[in-house]
DRENDO-1510 file (C-alpha; in Angstrom, 1 decimal, always signed):
<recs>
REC; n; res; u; v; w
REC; 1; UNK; +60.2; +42.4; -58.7 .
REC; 2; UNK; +63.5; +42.0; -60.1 .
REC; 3; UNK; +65.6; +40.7; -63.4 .
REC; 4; UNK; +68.5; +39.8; -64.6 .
REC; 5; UNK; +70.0; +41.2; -67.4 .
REC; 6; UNK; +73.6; +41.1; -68.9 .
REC; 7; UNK; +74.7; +40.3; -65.2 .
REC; 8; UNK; +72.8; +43.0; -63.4 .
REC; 9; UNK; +70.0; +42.9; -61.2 .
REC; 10; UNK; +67.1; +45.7; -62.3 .
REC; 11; UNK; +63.9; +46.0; -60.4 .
REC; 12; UNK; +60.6; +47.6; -61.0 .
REC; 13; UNK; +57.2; +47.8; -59.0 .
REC; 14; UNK; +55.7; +44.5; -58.9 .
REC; 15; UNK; +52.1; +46.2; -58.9 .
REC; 16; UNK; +53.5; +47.0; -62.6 .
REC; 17; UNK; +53.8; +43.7; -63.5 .
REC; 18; UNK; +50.8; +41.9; -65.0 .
REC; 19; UNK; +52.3; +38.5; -66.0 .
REC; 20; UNK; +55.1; +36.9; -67.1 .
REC; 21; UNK; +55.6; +34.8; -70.0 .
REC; 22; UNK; +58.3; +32.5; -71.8 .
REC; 23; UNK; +60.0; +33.6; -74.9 .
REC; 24; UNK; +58.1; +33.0; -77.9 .
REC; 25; UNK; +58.8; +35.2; -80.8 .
REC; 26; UNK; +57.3; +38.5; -81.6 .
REC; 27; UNK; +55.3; +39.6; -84.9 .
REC; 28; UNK; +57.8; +42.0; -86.4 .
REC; 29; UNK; +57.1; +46.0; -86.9 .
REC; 30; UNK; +59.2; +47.9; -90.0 .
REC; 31; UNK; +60.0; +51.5; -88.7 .
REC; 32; UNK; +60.4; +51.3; -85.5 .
REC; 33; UNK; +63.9; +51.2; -83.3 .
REC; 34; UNK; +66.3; +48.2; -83.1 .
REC; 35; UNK; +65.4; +47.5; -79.6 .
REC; 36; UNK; +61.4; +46.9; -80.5 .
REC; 37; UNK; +61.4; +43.3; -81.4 .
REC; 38; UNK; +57.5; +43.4; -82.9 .
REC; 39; UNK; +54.2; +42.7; -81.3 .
REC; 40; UNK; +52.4; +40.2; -79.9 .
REC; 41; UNK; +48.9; +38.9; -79.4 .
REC; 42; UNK; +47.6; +38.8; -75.4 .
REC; 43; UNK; +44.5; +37.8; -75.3 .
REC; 44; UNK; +43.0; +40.3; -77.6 .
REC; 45; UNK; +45.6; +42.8; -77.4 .
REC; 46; UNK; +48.3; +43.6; -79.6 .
REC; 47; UNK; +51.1; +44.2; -76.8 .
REC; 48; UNK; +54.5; +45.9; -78.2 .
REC; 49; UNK; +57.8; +44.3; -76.9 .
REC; 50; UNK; +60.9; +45.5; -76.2 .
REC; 51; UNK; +64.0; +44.0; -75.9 .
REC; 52; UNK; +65.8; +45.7; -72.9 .
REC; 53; UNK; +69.4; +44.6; -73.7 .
REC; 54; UNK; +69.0; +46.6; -77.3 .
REC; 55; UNK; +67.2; +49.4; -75.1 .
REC; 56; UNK; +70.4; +49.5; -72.2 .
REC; 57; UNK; +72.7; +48.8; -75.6 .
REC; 58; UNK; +74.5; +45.7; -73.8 .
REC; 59; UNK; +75.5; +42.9; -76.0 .
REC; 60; UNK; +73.3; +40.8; -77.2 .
REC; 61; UNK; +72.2; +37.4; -75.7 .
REC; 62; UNK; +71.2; +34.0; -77.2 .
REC; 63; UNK; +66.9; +33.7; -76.0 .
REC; 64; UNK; +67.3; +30.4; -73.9 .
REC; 65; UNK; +64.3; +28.8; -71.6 .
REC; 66; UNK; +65.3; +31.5; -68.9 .
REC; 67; UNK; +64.1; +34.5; -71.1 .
REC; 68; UNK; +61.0; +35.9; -70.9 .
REC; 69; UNK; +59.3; +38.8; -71.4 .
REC; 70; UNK; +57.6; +40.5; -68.8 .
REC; 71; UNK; +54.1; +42.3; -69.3 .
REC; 72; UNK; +53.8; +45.5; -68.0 .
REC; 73; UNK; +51.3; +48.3; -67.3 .
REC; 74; UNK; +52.6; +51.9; -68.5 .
REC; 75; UNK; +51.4; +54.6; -68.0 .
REC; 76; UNK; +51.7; +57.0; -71.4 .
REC; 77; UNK; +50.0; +60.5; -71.8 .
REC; 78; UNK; +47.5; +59.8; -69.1 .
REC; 79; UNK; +46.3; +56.4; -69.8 .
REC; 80; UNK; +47.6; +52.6; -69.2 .
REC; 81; UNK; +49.2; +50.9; -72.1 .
REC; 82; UNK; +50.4; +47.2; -72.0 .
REC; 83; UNK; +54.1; +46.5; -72.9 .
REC; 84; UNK; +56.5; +43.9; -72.7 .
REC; 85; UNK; +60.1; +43.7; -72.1 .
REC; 86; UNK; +62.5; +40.8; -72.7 .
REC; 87; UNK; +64.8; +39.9; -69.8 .
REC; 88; UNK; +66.8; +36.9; -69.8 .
REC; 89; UNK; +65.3; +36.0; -66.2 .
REC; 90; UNK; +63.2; +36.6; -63.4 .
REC; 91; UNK; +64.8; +37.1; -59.6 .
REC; 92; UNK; +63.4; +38.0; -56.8 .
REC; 93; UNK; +60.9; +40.0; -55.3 .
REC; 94; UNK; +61.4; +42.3; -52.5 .
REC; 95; UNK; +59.6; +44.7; -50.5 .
REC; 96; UNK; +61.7; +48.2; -50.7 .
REC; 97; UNK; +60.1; +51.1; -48.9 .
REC; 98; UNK; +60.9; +54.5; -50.2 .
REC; 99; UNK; +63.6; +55.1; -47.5 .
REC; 100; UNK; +65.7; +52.2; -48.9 .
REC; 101; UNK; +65.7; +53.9; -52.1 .
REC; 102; UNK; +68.9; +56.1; -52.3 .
REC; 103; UNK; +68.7; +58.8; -55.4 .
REC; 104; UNK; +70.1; +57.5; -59.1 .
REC; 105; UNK; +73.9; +59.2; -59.2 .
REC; 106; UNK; +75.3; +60.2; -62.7 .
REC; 107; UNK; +77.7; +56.8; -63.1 .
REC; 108; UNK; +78.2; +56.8; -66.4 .
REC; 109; UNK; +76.7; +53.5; -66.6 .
REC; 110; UNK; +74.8; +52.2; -69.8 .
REC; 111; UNK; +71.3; +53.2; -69.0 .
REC; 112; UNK; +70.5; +56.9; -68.7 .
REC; 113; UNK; +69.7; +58.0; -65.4 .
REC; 114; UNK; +66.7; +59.4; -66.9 .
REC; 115; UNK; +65.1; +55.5; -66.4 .
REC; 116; UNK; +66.5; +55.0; -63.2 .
REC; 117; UNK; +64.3; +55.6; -59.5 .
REC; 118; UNK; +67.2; +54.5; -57.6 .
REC; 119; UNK; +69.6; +52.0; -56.3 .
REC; 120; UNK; +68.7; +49.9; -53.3 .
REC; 121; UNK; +70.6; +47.0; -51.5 .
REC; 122; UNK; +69.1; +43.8; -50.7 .
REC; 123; UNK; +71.1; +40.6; -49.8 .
REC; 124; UNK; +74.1; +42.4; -50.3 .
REC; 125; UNK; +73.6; +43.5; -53.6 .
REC; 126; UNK; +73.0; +46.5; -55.5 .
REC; 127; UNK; +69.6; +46.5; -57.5 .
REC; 128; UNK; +68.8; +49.5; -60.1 .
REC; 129; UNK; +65.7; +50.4; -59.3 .
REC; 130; UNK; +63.6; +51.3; -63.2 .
REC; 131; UNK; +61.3; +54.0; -64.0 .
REC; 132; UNK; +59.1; +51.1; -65.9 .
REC; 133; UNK; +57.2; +54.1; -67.6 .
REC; 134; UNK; +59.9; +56.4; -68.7 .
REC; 135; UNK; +62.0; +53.1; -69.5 .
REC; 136; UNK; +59.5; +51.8; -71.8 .
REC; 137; UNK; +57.6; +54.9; -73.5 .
REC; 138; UNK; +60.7; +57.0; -73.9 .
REC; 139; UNK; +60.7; +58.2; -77.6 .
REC; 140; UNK; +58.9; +54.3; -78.5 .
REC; 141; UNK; +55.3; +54.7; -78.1 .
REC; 142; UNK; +54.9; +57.3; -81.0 .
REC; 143; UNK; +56.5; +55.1; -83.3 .
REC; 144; UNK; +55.2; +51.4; -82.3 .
REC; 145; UNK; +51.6; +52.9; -82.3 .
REC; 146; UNK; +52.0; +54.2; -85.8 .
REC; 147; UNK; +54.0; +51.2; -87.1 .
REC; 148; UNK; +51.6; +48.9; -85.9 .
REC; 149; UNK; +48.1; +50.6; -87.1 .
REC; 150; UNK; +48.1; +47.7; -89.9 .
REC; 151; UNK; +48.6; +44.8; -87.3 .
REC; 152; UNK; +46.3; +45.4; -85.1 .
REC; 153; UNK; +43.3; +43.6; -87.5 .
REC; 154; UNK; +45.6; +40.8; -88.4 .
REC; 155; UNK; +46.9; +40.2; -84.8 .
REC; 156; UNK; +43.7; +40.8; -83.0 .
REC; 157; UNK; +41.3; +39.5; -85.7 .
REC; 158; UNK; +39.3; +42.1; -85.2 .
REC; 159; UNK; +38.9; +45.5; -87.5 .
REC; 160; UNK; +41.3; +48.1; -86.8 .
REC; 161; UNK; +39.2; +50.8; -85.8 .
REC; 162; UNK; +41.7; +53.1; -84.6 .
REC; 163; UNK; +42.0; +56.7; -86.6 .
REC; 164; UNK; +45.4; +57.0; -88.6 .
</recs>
């Protein structure tokens, strides 16, 4: 599946993906970086989200009816976590097999190579191809789970039973 953002096209693995929602706001989190907009409430579970133009430092965007956030399975320290990332807007989806993946150069570009599978060409455009688990848990989960031990009663209504 691919997004937009600042101009680009990004694309992760749409087995990844577990929905997509519109903007709606986020339940702020002190401590934790500039590019973590808060937390949100998902049926039950208090999902951390992350605003990817902070994360890729581009400029920052006005949130509009095209920006969403898309809900993603990660996989941190051996187990799944649920995350979201704000994109302003949802592409395409193709089907890329590993042989149209071509390795992720050192371009200099704004986004450390660290996040990045790969570039691969469809319609005659270049799409970066994400790492959605390095890309999201990268130095964050540490903090966000920390930061957000007090919402998760509040946000969940039920009892934080979670050791601190």
């Amino acid at each position: 599946m691919t997004f937009l953002l600042g101009g680009e096209e990004y694309g992760v693995d749409i087995l990844r993906v577990q929905e997509i929602r519109g903007w709606g706001g986020a339940t702020a989190i002190s401590n934790t970086p500039d590019y973590v907009l808060g937390v949100i409430n998902l049926r039950g579970i208090v999902v951390p989200i992350v605003d990817l133009r902070k994360r890729f430092k581009l400029s920052e965007a006005n949130f509009d009816a095209a920006t969403v956030i898309v809900v993603v399975n990660v996989v941190y320290e051996g187990s799944e976590r649920v995350m979201g990332a704000v994109v302003d807007g949802v592409s395409d989806v193709y089907n890329f097999s590993g042989d149209d993946i071509s390795g992720a150069p050192d371009l200099g570009i704004k986004i450390s190579t660290e996040v990045v599978k790969g570039f691969a060409m469809a319609d005659d455009k270049m799409i970066i191809i994400l790492d959605i688990d390095k890309l999201i848990t990268l130095g964050l989960l540490d903090n966000v789970e920390i930061s957000s031990a007090g919402f998760i009663e509040e946000l969940s209504g039920e009892p934080d039973n979670t050791e601190k």
